[in-house]
C-alpha positions as CSV (number, residue, x, y, z in Angstrom):
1,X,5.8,-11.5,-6.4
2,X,5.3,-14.6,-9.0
3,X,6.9,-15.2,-12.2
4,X,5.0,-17.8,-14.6
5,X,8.1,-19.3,-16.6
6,X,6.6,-20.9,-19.9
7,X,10.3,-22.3,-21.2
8,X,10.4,-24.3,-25.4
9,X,12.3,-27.4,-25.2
10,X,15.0,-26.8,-28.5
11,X,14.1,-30.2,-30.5
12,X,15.5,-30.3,-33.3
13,X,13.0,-29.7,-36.6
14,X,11.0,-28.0,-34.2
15,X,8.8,-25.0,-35.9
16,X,9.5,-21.2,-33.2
17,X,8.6,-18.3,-35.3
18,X,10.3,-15.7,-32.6
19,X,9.0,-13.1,-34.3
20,X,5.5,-13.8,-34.0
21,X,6.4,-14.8,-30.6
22,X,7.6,-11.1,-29.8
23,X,5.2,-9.0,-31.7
24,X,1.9,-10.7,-31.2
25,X,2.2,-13.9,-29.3
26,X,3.0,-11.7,-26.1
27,X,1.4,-8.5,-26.4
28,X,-2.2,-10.4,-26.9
29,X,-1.3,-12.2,-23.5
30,X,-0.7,-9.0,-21.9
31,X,-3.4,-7.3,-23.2
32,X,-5.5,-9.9,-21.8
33,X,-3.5,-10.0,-18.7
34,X,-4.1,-6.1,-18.5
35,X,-2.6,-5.0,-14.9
36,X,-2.3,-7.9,-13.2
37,X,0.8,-9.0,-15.5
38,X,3.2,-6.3,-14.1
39,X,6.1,-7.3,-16.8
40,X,7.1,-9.7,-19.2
41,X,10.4,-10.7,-20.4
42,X,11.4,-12.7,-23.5
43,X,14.3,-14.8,-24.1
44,X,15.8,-16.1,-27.2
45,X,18.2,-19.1,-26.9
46,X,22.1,-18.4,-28.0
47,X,24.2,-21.6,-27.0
48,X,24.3,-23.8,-23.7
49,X,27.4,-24.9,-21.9
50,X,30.5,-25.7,-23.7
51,X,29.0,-24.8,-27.7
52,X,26.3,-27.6,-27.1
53,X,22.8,-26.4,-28.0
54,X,20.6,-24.8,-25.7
55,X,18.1,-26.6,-23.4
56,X,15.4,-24.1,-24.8
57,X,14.7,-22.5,-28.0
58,X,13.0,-19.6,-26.3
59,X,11.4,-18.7,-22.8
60,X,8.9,-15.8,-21.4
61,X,8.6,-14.9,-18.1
62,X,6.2,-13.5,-16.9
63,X,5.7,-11.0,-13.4
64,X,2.7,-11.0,-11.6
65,X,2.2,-9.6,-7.7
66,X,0.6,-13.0,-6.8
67,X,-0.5,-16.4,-8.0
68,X,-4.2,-15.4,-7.1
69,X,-3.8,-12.4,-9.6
70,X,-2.6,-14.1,-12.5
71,X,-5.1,-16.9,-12.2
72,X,-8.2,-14.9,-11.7
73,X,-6.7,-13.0,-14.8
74,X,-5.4,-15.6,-16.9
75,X,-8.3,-18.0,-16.3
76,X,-11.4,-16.1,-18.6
77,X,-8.6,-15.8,-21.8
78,X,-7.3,-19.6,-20.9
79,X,-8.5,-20.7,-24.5
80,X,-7.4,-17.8,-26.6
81,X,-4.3,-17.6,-25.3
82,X,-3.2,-21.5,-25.2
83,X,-4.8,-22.0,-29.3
84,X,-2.5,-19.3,-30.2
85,X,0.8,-21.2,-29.7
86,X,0.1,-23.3,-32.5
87,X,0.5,-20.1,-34.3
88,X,4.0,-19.8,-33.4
89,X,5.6,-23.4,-32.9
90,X,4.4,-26.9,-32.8
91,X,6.8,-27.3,-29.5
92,X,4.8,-28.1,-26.1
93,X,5.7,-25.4,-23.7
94,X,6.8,-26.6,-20.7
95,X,5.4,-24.2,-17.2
96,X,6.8,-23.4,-13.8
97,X,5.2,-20.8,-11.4
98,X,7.9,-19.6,-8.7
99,X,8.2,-17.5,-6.2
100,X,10.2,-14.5,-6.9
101,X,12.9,-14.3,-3.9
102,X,15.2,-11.8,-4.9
103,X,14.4,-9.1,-7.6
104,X,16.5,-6.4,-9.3
């Protein structure tokens, strides 16, 4: 299993509308994803260590049985997904693709 990590640096005067985020930014990419995007979780940025502010403003990660899958489905909705962001912040997400090592 894979999970595509797409993490929001928290810069300050940054634009994150977590809302949109939640309710459409993610369900279109899942839609689009269909099966191959087994789940997805969201995360919405509290504190870091010790008060400071949080490295990110928000993350979603995504869970996908292989890295073949979620290209070969992520690849034909590339555009529509990525022009979206600018919907919901002006922040460059930052991606990682890992292998998932130990699960629930």
């Amino acid at each position: 299993m894979i999970k595509v990590s797409v993490m929001y640096p928290n810069t300050p005067g940054a634009r994150f509308d977590h809302d949109y985020y939640r309710d459409t930014h993610l369900p279109l990419l899942k839609a689009r994803l269909g099966d191959a995007c087994l789940y997805y979780t969201i995360d919405r940025a509290l504190t870091g260590p010790a008060d400071v502010p949080a490295p990110y403003v928000a993350m979603c990660h995504i869970f996908c049985e292989s890295l073949e899958a979620f290209q070969a489905a992520f690849a034909p909705h590339a555009e529509e997904i990525v022009a979206d962001i600018a919907n919901y912040t002006d922040l460059a997400p930052i991606r990682q693709i890992s292998e998932v090592v130990v699960g629930h």
